[in-house]
N, C-alpha and C positions, 0 to 999 in steps of 0.2 A: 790600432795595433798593426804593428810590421809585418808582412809576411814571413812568413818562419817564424815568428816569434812561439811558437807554444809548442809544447811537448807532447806525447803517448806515458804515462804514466804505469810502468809494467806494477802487478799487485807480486808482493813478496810471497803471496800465500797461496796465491791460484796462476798457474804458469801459461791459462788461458786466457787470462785477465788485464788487457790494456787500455788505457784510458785516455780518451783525449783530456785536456786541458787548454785552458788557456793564457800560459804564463810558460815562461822559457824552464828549464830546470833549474837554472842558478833563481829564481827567483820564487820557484814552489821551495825550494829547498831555505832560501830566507824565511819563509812564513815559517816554515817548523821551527827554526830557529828561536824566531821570538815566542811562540806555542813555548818551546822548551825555556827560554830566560823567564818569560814572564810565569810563565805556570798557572793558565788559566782552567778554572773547572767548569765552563762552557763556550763551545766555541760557535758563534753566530755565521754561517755563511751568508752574504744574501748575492745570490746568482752561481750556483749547485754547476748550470750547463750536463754535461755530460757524466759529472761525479769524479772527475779525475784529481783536482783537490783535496777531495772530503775523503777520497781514499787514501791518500799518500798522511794524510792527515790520523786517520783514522788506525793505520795500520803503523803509523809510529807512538801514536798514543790512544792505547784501543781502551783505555776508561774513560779518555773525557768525552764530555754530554757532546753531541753537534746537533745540532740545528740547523737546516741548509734550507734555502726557499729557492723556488723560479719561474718563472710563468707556466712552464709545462715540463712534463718528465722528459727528456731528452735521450733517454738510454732504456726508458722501461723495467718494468718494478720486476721481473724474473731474475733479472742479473742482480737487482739490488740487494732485493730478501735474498740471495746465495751468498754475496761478499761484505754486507755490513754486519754488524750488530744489531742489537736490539736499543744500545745507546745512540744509534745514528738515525734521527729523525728527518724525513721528506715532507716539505711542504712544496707545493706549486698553485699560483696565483698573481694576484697585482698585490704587490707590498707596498703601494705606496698611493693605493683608494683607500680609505675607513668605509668600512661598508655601513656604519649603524649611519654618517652622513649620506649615504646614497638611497638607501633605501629603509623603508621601515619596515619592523618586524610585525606579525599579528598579533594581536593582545595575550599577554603573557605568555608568549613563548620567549624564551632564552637562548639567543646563538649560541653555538659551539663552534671553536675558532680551530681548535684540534681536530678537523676531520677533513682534512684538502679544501677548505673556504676557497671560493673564488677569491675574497679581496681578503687578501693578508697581512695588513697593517696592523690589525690590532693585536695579533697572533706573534707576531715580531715585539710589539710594546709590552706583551703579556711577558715573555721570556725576559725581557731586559730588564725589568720592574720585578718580577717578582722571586726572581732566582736568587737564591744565595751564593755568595764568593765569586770571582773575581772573574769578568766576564772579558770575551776578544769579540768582538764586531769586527767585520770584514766585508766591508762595499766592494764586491765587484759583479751588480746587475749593470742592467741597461739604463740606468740615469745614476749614476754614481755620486753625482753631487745632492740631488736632492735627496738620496738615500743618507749620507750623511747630513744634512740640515734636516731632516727628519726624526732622526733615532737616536742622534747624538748627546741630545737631550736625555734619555734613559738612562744613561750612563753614570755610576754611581763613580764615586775616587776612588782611584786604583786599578779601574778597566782600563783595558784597549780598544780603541780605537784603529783600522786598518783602511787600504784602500787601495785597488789596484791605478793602471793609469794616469802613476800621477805626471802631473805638465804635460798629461797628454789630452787627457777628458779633466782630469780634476785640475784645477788652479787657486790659488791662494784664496783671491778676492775673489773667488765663487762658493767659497764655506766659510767667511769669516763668522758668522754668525754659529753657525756647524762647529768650532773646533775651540769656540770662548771655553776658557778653563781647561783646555789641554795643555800638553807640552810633547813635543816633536821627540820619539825616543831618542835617551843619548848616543849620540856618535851615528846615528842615521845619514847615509849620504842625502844631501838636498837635490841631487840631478836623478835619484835611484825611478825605478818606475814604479813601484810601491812607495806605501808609506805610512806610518806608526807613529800615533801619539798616544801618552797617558794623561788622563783625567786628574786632575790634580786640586782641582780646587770647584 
């Protein structure tokens, strides 16, 4: 990412409330765009950073579900609990270890994947699988590509698919596997730094 690229994200509601981000404005303000075309009723973040997305997100559409994951809280849960909802969920962890392959559980005990899991793959497969209506994914952690050839698979017809970085970190023939049965949204610029497919088939 270029220097200068990212914004401070001011919160409409708390006039103490700035947020970094990591995307310019012309291009946080594209995500709500397609947030608002497509009309999803859950939105998947995966890489939260400092919350500056998930708010601008949140405070233009304060019903839909979010779901934001990241390795670690970056901003701290005080400021959180004051400016989210109750529909805006925090995870932080590895989204992309399954932890039942890593390690074993003791006999009969049952993980629970909803309580800050260190390894958060399955926590992520859980939402995407079993939510009803019309979900947005939006890969922008720190492995971008294999977060989409990971989860892309969950994805029912009629989701979104998103991605920041693109032809920067992300390239064609490093998700062709990741994007089989999408389609590119229409009229999407091909050079944009983002980028948007629907599941189609």
């Amino acid at each position: 990412m270029s220097k200068g690229s990212h914004y401070d994200y001011k919160s409409r509601r708390f006039e103490d409330v700035s947020i970094r981000t990591q995307h310019t404005k012309i291009m946080a303000s594209k995500i709500l765009s397609v947030i608002k075309n497509q009309n999803p009723k859950i939105f998947v973040e995966l890489g939260t950073f400092q919350g500056g997305i998930t708010l601008a997100v949140h405070e233009k559409f304060p019903e839909l579900e979010i779901y934001t994951f990241d390795r670690k809280n970056y901003s701290g849960d005080e400021i959180r609990k004051r400016i989210f909802g109750n529909n805006v969920h925090f995870f932080y962890g590895d989204i992309l270890r399954l932890s039942q392959e890593e390690k074993k559980l003791p006999e009969g005990k049952k993980k629970t994947y909803f309580e800050n899991d260190i390894d958060q793959a399955e926590t992520v497969i859980e939402i995407l699988r079993n939510e009803q209506g019309k979900i947005l994914l939006y890969c922008d952690n720190g492995k971008k590509v294999d977060e989409i050839n990971m989860f892309s698979k969950y994805l029912k017809i009629g989701d979104i698919l998103g991605c920041h970085d693109w032809l920067a970190e992300v390239f064609p023939e490093l998700i062709v596997e990741g994007i089989k049965g999408f389609k590119v949204l229409e009229g999407w610029p091909e050079n944009d730094l983002s980028r948007f497919w629907i599941k189609v088939r």
